[in-house]
N, C-alpha and C positions, 0 to 999 in steps of 0.2 A: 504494500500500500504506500501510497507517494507520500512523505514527511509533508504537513506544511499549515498555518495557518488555516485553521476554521473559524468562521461565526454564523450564527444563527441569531436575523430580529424579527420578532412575529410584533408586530403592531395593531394591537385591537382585534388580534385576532382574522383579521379581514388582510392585512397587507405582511409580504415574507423578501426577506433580504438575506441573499446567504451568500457566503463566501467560501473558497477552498471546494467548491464544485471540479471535478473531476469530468463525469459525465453524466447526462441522463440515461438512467436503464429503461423507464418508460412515464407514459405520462397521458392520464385521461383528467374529465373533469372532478372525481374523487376520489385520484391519487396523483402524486408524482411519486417515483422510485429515484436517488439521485446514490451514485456513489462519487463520495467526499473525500478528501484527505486524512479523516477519522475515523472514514468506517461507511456504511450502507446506512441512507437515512432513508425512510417511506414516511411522506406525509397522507392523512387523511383527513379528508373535509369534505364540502359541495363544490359547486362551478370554481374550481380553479383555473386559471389564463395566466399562462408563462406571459411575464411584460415584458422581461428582459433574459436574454442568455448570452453570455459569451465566457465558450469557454477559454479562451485564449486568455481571458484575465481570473478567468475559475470562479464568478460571478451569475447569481441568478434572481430574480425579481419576479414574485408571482403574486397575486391577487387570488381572493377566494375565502370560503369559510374554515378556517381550521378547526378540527375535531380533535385528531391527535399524530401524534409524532414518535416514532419508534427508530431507536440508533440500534445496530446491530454491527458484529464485527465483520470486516469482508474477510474471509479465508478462501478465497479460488472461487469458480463459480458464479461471477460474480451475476446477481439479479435473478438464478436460480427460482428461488419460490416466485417471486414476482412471476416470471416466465410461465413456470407451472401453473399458476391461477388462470393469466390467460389463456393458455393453450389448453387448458381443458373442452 
């Protein structure tokens, strides 16, 4: 997993700013799946809309309602379960 700077700001719950993004594993309106420089993050919520992405600066900005947020550690595989949900 790449060393480096993370942050997470959820603002009202409605607005998300994170940094140390790596890449998106996937991404509907209630979820995104995002692996970070910390680890596998999956947010849940309603109508999420990525505003912003770029990963060349490892930067993401999303709108939407958040529910909840779950860090897990990435070990190989990376977005594995993710995948498996959808592909069923």
């Amino acid at each position: 997993m790449a060393e480096g700077k993370h942050q997470l700001t959820v603002t009202d719950r409605q607005s998300l700013h994170i940094t140390g993004v790596v890449q998106v594993l996937g991404y509907d309106e209630d979820e995104i799946a995002l692996e970070t420089t910390r680890g596998i993050l999956t947010l849940k919520g309603k109508n999420f809309n990525i505003t912003s992405l770029s990963l060349e600066n490892g930067s993401l900005e999303a709108s939407g309602h958040l529910q909840a947020l779950d860090y897990r550690e990435n070990k190989g595989g990376r977005g594995q379960g993710f995948l498996r949900r959808i592909l069923k």
